[in-house]
N, C-alpha and C positions, 0 to 999 in steps of 0.2 A: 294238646297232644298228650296222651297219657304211654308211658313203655313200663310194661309188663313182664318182669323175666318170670311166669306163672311156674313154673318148674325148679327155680331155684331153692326154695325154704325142701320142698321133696327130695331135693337132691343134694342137700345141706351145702349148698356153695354159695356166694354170694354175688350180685350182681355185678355184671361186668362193667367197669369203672372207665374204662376206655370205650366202649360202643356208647356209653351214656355223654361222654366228652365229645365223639364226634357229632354223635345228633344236634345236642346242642349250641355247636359252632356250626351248625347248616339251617337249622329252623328258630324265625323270629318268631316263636308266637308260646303261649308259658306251657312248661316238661312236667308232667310230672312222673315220675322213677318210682318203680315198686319190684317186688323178688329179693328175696334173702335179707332184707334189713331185721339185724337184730339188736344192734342197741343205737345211740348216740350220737357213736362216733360212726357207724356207717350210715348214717340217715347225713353228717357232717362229710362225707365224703360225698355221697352224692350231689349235694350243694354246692362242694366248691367244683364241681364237673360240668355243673352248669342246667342241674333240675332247678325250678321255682319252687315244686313242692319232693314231696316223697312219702308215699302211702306203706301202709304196715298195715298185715295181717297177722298173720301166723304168731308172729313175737310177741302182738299184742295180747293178743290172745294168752298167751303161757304166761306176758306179767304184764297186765292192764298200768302198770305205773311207769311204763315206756311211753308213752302217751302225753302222762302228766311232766316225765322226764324231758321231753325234745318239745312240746309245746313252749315249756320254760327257757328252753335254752336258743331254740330255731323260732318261736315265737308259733302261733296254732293256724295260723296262715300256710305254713309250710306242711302242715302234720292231716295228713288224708289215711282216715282209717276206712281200708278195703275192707268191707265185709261181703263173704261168698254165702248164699241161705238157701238152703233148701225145706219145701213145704214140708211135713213128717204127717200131718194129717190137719183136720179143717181148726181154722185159728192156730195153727201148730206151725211155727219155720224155728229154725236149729240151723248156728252158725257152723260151717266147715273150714277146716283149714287146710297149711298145703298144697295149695292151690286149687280150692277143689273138693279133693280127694279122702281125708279124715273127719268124721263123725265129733261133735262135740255135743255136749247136753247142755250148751249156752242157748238159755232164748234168743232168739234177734231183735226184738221187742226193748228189752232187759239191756241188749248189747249195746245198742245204738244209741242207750240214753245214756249209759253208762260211757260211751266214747264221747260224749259232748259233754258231760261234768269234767270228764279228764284232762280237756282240753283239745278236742278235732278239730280243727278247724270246716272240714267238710268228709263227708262220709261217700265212696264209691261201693254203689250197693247193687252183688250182681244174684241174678239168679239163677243156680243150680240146676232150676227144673224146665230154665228157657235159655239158657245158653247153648249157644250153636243152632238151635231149633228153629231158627228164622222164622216163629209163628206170634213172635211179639212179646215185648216187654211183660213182665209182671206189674199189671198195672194197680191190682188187689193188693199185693205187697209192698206197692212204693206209696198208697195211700194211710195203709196203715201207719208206714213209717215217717210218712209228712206230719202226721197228725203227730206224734212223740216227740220231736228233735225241731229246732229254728236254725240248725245249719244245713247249710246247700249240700241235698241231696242227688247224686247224679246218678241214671239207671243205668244198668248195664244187662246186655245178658239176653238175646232175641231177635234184635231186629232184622227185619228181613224183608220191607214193605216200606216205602218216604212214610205210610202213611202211620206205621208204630212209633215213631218219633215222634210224632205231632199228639197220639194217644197218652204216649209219657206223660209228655210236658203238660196236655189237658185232664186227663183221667188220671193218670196216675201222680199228677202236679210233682215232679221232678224238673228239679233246676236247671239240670244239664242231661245232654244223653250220648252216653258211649257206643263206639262198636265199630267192629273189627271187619272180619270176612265176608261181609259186605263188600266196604271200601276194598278192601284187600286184593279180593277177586271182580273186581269190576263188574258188580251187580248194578249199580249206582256209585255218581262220583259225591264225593263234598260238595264241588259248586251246586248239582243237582238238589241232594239233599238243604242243603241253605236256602235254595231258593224256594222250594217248596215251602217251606218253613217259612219265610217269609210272606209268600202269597197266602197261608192262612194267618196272618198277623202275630205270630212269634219277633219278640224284637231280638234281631242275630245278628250279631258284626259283620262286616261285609269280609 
């Protein structure tokens, strides 16, 4: 289960420390926490709340050595660098930050190796230009980015069909696959989604 305060680093507040506590204490299965994390001690906070991991964007971003700083300290197990990418034109994606919302002249290319020297342990890589669009994963861009990086990359950012999940994981060879308003709005449930996944031979926890 991944929680998302996407609004928080734009809104310069920081995740809320009590909604991440009760979640925790209600779902067995591993959290990971992202929004407003800016250094050490609140990526520390969120752990002892009871996330497994806790993803950084934005902060990463302004000092790539928060990365190297909490993989050291929370171990790179715990250290999930969200990267948001939108295309800019052909072979061209450019990280955003903010949730989103701010333009940055980082390649994503460039980013995502640079977040696994740092110490990431896994990268949540969404895309810009298919998020909310329920027309499917960017499966062009998560192949690119398999080929650069040996940490588990997970898609985010599309889906809208059982059957883009199973394009991630094949075409676009992403580890794991996220998404939201789907599930949210009962398009399709999880058990549906699994099983599907599973009738085309994805090996998926039950």
């Amino acid at each position: 289960m991944v929680f998302l305060d996407i609004t928080a680093s734009h809104e310069k507040r920081k995740t809320i420390v009590d909604v991440v506590k009760k979640v925790s204490s209600n779902v067995f299965i591993p959290l990971t926490v992202g929004g407003g994390i800016q250094n050490s001690i609140d990526m520390g906070l969120m752990l002892e709340a009871g996330a497994d991991k806790v993803s950084v964007n934005t902060a990463a971003v302004n000092n790539p050595k928060l990365i190297n700083i909490c993989s050291k300290e929370f171990g790179s197990q715990c250290v999930v660098a969200a990267i948001d990418v939108k295309k800019i034109h052909n072979n061209k994606w450019l990280v955003y930050t903010h949730g989103g919302r701010t333009e940055t002249e980082i390649d994503a290319f460039e980013w995502v190796k640079e977040v696994q020297e740092r110490g990431a342990g896994e990268i949540l890589l969404t895309s810009m230009d298919r998020d909310g669009s329920q027309n499917g994963y960017d499966n062009e861009l998560l192949n690119k980015i398999n080929t650069l990086v040996s940490i588990p990359v997970i898609a985010s950012g599309g889906a809208g069909k059982l059957q883009h999940f199973l394009d991630a994981l094949i075409k676009g060879k992403a580890d794991a696959v996220l998404a939201a308003s789907t599930f949210h709005y009962g398009k399709f449930s999880i058990k549906e989604t699994k099983k599907f996944l599973k009738k085309n031979n994805i090996n998926i926890r039950e």
